[in-house]
C-alpha positions, 0 to 999 in steps of 0.5 A: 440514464436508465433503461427498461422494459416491461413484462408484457412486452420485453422486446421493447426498450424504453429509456428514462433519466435517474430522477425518474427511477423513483415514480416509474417504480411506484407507478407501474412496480411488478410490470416493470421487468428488466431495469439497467442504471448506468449500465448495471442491471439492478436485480430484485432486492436493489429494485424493491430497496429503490421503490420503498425510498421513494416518497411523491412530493404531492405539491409538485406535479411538475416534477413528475411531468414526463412520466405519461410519455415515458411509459407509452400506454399499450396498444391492446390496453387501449384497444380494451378500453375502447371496448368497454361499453359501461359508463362509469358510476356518476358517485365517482365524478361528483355528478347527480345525473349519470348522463352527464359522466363522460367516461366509462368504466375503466382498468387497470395498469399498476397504479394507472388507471385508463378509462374511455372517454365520452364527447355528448356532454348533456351540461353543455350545448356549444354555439358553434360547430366542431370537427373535434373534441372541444377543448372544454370538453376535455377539460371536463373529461380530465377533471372527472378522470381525475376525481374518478382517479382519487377515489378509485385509489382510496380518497374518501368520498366525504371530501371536496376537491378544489383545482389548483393548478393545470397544465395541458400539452396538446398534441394532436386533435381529438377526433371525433370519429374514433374512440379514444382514451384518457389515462391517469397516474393518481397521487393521492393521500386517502385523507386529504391535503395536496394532490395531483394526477398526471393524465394523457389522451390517447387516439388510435395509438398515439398521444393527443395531450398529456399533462397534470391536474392538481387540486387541494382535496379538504378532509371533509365537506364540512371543513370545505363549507367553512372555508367558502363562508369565510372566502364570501364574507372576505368578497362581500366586505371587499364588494361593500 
């Protein structure tokens, strides 16, 4: 077992098994401060010898799962993303129209990344009444938190992302009468290939929903096209 806290807050303990020493190192590195394994307290070099033998598995997310809940987002972070008034790039989230980006601007904590998210999606116009975020909804805002993600950590825009997998644990409602937040740990490769990012909503201090978006991103769009023409010719003779 592994005990640890974070420099912005020192007075707090969090707890998290062994398997998780490796990700909880590449995700939040310098805000880590005290760190205990099995009772021990790791000094610097133990700790930076720990971080550079760990590698992410980019085909399995779910290894990673608990990760978002181990490391609660900071109230004040949230608080300062809430604030944040700026709509972000629609470059960023594949989209020709800015009022269809459903997030804003965003910060940083290690390699997560917090954005405040947008419910008034002009695309889609729901046949029915909600008193909450609609879960389509947020299934858009986590596909757009996601590929926002990957291009803020580095991905090259001339690329195509295809979905893969998802999972969503929902917690609570989304409310609409107050601000809330999607936070993203992004596990990309700059070119490339498989990868995934882990997400939690967060409203008025607490965790809505958590869980792991995972695509398969082509090196070119181009490369992208090719694959869909071969894909439609495989339908169209099964169609004929």
């Amino acid at each position: 077992m592994i005990t640890f806290t974070l420099t912005a807050d020192p007075n707090t303990r969090l707890i998290c098994d062994d398997d998780y020493l490796g990700p909880l190192l590449a995700t939040y590195g310098d805000l880590i401060g005290e760190l205990v394994q099995n009772g021990i307290s790791l000094d610097n070099d133990e700790i930076a010898h720990k971080a550079n033998e760990f590698n992410w598995d980019y085909r399995n997310p779910y290894k990673y799962r608990k990760l978002i809940s181990m490391v609660p987002l900071p109230v004040s972070l949230q608080s300062e993303v809430a604030h944040i008034e700026t709509p972000l790039d629609k470059g960023l989230v594949h989209k020709r129209e800015q009022e269809n980006v459903l997030l804003s601007d965003y910060c940083r904590m290690g390699m997560g990344i917090a954005f405040k998210g947008r419910d008034d999606w002009q695309e889609l116009h729901s046949d029915h009444v909600s008193d909450h975020v609609d879960g389509i909804k947020i299934f858009e805002i986590i596909r757009q938190a996601t590929l926002a993600s990957f291009h803020i950590n580095g991905l090259h825009y001339d690329s195509a992302v295809a979905l893969t997998d998802l999972h969503i644990e929902y917690i609570r409602y989304v409310e609409l009468s107050a601000p809330y937040i999607i936070f993203t740990i992004p596990v990309n490769r700059e070119d490339g290939g498989a990868m995934f990012t882990l997400f939690g909503i967060y409203q008025l201090g607490k965790l809505a929903a958590q869980g792991y978006l995972a695509t398969y991103t082509f090196r070119s769009k181009e490369a992208f096209s090719q694959k869909r023409e071969v894909m439609k010719a495989e339908a169209a003779t099964y169609a004929g």
